[in-house]
Backbone bond lengths (Angstrom), bond angles and torsions (degrees), N, CA, C in turn:
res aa  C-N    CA-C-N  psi(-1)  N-CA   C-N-CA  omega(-1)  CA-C   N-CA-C  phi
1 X - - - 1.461 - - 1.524 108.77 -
2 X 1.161 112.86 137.32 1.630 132.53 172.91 1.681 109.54 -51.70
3 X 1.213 131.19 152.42 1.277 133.80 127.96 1.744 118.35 -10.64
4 X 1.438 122.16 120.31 1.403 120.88 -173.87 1.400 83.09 -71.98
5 X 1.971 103.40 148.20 1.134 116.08 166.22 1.097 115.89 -121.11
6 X 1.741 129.59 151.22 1.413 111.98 -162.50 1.668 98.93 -93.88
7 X 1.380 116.87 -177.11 1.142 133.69 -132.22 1.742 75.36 -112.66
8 X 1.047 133.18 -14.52 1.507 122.44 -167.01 1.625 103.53 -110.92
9 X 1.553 114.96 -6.16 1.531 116.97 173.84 1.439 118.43 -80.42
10 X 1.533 111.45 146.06 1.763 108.89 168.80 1.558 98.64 -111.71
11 X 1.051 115.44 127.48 1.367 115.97 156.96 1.389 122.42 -156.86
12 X 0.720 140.02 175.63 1.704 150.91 175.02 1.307 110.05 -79.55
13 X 1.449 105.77 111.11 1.667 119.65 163.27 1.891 121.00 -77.70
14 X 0.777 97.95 88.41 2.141 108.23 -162.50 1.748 94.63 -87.61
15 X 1.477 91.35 128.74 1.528 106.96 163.80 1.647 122.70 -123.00
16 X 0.906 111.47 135.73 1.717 106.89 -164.23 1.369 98.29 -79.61
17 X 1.459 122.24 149.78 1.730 119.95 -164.54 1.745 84.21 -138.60
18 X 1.722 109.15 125.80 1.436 88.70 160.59 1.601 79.61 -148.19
19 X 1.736 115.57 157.28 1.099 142.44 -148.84 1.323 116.05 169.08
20 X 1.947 113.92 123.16 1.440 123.79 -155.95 1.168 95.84 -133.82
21 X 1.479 135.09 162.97 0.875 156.91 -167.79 1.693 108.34 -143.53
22 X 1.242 111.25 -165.26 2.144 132.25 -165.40 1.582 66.00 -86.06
23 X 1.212 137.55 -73.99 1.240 122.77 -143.27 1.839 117.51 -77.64
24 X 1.395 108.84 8.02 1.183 113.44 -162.66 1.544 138.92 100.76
25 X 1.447 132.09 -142.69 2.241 100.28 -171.02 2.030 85.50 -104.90
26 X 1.441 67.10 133.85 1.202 81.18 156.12 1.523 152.72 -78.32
27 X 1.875 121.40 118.96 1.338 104.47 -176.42 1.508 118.19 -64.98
28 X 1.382 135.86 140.86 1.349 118.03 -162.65 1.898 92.60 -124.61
29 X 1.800 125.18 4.61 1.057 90.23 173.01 1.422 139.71 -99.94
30 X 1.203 98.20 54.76 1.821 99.71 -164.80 2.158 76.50 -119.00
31 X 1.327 119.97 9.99 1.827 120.48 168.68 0.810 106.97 -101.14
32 X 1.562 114.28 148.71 0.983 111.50 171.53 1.380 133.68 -95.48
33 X 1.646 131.09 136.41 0.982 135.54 -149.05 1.819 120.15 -108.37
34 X 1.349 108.83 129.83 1.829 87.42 -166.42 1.693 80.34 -145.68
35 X 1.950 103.99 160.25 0.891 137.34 -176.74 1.551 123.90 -119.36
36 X 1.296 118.41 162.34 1.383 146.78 -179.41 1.564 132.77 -160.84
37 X 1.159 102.86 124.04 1.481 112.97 -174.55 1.672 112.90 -115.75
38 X 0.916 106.36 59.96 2.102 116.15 -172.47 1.791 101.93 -56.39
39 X 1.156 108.19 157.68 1.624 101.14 156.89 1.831 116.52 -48.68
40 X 1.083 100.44 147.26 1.582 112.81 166.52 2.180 117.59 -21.23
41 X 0.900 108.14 81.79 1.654 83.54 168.45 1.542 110.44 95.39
42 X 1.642 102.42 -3.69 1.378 100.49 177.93 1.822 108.39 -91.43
43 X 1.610 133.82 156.39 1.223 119.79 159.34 0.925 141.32 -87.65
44 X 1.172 134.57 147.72 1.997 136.41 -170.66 1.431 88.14 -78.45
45 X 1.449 97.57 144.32 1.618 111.97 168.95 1.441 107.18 -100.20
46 X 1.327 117.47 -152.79 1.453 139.26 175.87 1.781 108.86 -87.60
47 X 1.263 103.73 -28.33 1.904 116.37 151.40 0.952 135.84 -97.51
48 X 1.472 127.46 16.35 1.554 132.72 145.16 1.605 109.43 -34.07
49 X 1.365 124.13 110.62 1.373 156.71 139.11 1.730 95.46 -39.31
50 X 1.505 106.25 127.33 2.122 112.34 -160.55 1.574 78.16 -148.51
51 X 1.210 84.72 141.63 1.958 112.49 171.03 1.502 110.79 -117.16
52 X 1.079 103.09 127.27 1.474 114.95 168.56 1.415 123.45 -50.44
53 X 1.245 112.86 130.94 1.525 104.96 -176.29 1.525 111.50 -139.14
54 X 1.187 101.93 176.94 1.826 109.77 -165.76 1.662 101.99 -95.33
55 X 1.612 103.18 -175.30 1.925 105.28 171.86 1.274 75.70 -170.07
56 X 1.568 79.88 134.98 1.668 135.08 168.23 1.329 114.16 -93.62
57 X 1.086 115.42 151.31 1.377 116.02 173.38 1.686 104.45 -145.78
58 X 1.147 110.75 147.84 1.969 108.15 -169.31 1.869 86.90 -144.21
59 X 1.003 108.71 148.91 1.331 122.18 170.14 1.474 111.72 -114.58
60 X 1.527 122.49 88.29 2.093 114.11 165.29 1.081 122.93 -85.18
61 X 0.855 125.94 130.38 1.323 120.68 142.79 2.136 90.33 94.84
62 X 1.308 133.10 -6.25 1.044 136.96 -157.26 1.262 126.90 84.38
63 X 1.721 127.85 14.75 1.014 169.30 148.52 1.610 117.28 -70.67
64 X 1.491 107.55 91.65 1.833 96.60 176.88 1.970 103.42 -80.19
65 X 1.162 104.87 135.34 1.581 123.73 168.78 1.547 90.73 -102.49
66 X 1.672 103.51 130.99 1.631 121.59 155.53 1.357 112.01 -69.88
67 X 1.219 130.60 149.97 1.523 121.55 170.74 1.845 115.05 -131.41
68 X 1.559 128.89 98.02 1.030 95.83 -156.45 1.756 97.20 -89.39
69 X 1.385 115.47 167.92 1.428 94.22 -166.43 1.747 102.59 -146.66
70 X 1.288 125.11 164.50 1.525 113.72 -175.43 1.671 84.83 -160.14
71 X 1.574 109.77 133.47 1.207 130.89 178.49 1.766 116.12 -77.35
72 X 1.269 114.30 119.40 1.879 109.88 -179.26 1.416 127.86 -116.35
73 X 0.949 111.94 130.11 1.447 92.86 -179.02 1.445 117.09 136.16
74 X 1.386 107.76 146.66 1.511 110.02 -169.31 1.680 118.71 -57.93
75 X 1.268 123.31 -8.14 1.564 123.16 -155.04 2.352 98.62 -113.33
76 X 1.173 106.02 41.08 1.501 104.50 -175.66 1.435 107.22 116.20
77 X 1.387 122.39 -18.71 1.210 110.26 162.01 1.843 131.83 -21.52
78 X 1.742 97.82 159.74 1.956 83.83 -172.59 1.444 85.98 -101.82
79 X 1.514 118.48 13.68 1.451 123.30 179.83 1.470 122.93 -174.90
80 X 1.220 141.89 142.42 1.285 166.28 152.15 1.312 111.96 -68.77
81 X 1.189 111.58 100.90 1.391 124.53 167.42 1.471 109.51 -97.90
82 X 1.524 101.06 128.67 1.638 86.58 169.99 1.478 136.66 -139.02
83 X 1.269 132.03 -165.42 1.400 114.62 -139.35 1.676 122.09 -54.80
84 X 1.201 137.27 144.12 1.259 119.83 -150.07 1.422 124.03 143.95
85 X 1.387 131.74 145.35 1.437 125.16 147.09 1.511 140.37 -81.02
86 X 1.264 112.68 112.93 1.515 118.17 -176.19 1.586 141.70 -133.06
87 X 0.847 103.12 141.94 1.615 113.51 -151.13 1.568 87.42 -66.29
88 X 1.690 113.27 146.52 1.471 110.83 153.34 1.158 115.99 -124.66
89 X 1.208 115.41 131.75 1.735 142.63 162.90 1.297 123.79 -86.03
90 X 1.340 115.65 154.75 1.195 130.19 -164.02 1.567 126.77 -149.98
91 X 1.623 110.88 96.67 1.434 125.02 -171.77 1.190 101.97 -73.59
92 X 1.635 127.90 165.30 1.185 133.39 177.80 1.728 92.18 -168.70
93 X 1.392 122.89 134.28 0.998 145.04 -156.93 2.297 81.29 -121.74
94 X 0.796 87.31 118.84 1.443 94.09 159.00 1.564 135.09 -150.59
95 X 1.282 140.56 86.51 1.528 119.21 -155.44 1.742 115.73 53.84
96 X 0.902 101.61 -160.03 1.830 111.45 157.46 1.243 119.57 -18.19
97 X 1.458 123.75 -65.26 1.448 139.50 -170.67 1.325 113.98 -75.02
98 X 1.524 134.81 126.18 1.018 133.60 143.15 1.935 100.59 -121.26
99 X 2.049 77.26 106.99 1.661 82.30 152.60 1.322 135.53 -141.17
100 X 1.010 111.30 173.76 1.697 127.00 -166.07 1.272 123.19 -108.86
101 X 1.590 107.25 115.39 1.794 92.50 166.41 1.597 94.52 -155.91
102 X 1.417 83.14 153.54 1.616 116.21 161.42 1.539 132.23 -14.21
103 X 0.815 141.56 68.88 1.738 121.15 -157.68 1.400 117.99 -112.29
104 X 1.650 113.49 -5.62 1.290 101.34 150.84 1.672 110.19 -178.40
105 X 1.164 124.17 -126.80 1.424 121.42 161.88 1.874 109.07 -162.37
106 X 1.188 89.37 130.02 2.014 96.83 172.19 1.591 101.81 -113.68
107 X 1.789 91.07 153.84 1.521 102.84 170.69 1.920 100.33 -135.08
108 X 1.767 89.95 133.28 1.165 92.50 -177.05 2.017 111.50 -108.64
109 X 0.784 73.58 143.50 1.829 87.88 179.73 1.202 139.83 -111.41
């Protein structure tokens, strides 16, 4: 679990995305990327409600990191999360595949 974040911050919740293929890793931000924040421990169904989200990309070390990322928070946020523990998920639109997983958990305060 992240650092609690308070309930009055906007910022970007960033998840690192890496994924390879026959041809090698794949760039994934030209997919589209969507989010979910469920209660703690609960599961997304086939009607999980998904927010659109952005991708980052950072280059270290000469190493590009994907970043997939979704804005929170009362001040322009693409969402209001609120006080609470909640699971975050992570859509990925790729070709054929759109899948989903788990990538961590925030608590907001």
């Amino acid at each position: 679990m992240l650092e609690p974040i308070s309930v009055a911050s906007t910022e970007y919740i960033k998840v690192p995305v890496f994924a390879r293929d026959s041809t090698g890793i794949i760039n994934p931000t030209a997919d589209v990327v969507k989010f979910t924040f469920p209660a703690a421990e609960i599961p997304i169904t086939t009607g999980t409600t998904w927010t659109t989200g952005t991708w980052e990309t950072v280059v270290l070390n000469g190493t590009t990191v994907y970043k997939a990322r979704c804005l929170i928070g009362p001040t322009g946020g693409a969402l209001v999360v609120p006080i609470g523990s909640w699971d975050v998920w992570v859509q990925i639109t790729h070709g054929l595949e759109v899948v989903a997983r788990k990538a961590g958990q925030i608590k907001i305060t």
